[in-house]
C-alpha positions, 0 to 999 in steps of 0.5 A: 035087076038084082039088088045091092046085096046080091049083086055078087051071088050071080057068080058062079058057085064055086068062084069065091070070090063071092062075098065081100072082100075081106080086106083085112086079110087082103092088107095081111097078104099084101100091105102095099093095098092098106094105102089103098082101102078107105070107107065109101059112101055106105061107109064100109072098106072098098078101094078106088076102082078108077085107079089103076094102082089100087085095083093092081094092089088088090088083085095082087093080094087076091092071087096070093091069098087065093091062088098062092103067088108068090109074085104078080105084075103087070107093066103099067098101062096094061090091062089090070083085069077084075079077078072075080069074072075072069075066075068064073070063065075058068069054072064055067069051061070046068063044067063044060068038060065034067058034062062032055069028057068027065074021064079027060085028063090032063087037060091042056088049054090054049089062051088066045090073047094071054096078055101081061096078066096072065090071069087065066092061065094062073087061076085055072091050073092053081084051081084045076090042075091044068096045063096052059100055053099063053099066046099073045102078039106082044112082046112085052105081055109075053116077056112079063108073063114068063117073069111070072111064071118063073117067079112062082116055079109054073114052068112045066105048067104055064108054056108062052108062045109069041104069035109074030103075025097078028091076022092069024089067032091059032095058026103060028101057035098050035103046032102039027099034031099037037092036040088042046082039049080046050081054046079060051079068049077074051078079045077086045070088044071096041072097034076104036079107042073112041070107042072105047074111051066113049064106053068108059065114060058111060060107065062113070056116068051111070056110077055117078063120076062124070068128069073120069075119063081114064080106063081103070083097068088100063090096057093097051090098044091091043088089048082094047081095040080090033078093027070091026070090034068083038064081032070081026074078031070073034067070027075071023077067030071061028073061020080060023077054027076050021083047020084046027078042026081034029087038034081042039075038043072045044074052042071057046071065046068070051062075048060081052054084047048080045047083039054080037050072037046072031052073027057068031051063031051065023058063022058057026053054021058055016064052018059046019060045027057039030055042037054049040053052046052058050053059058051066060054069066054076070058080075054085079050089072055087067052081063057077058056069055061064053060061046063053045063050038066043036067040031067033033061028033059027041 
């Protein structure tokens, strides 16, 4: 296990989100984050990650100081996500293009589950110049992210779609002979909200707060919860591939438990991918995976 002090050199190396946060710079950007920033126990600045309002106040500050937004919100109970994973999913999927199609450009991306936050689409084309299309089942997700995006002149850059039937991922959403070079999604990895809730509390107990019981970064069922958790989606999402086989270079997806592999790997097989790839990441103790799949012939 790595120690305290190198917990945020397992990022990737270009995340720069690396080093400590500054606060004091984050304040200057953003001031409503100041109520927020009290001394630990090591008595250095760090904010409550158990409320929802701080975590909002700091990523609202990470994306002005780091990723130029002028504006950032999310209606409140939804997933409010930590900045620093999210950015390396980007970088890892930018390394997987400069091995397989350094010359590709623009480079056009689909965000399976783009959600209120719109975070990925919003690191990647600030970091990497790409174009996203944002799809999510809920209204209100897309409604808050097209006020985003308006908010910081995206349009061009940023499109949201609205998938109306929730059994489907990218049927509804790729359109006839529209082509993506990559397909990228975090699904929800809890089979119930039990589940989840009963996840979050192991959390707090490891970190020595038993009594909290709240998600502290929020989301909504959808976000959280699939009936047969990340495994079901995750494999409904790889059979859903196959007919999109010729219009994506490489779908992606997160997977947070390594016990989910085995399966995933199974169902790869039977779809017939020509390639698979699996990048391992880490923020502090949280492990997690990207799985890449393609049916194209390199």
């Amino acid at each position: 296990m790595l120690q305290p002090a190198q917990l945020k050199t397992a990022l990737h190396p270009r995340n720069q989100h690396r080093d400590r946060y500054d606060f004091d710079l984050l304040i200057s950007v953003n001031a409503a984050l100041k109520p927020f920033v009290k001394p630990n126990k090591f008595g250095d600045a760090s904010i409550d990650f158990a409320n929802p309002q701080a975590v909002k106040a700091l990523n609202q500050a990470l994306l002005k100081q780091y990723y130029s937004l002028a504006f950032w919100d999310i209606p409140s109970q939804y997933l409010c996500p930590p900045i620093p994973g999210r950015a390396d999913y980007v970088h890892y999927l930018a390394d997987l293009l400069a091995e397989n199609h350094p010359q590709q450009t623009p480079i056009r991306v689909l965000d399976i589950g783009v959600g209120a936050n719109m975070i990925y689409p919003l690191i990647g084309q600030h970091s990497y110049g790409w174009q996203f299309v944002g799809a999510d089942i809920d209204v209100t997700a897309i409604n808050n992210a097209r006020q985003i995006v308006d908010a910081n002149s995206l349009n061009g850059k940023i499109e949201l779609r609205l998938q109306k039937d929730k059994n489907h991922f990218y049927s509804g959403i790729i359109k006839k002979d529209e082509r993506f070079t990559l397909t990228m999604c975090n699904p929800p990895f809890h089979a119930s909200l039990a589940d989840a809730q009963a996840g979050t509390q192991r959390k707090w107990r490891g970190l020595g707060k038993s009594g909290k019981s709240a998600l502290n970064f929020g989301g909504q069922h959808n976000e959280l919860v699939f009936d047969g958790g990340e495994e079901a989606f995750v494999i409904a999402m790889i059979k859903e591939s196959k007919q999109f086989e010729t219009q994506c270079q490489w779908f992606t997806t997160l997977i947070s438990k390594a016990a989910t592999l085995p399966s995933v790997y199974r169902a790869l097989q039977k779809v017939g991918v020509q390639q698979v790839k699996t990048m391992d990441m880490q923020q502090g103790q949280k492990q997690s995976r990207i799985v890449a799949w393609t049916f194209v012939v390199s």
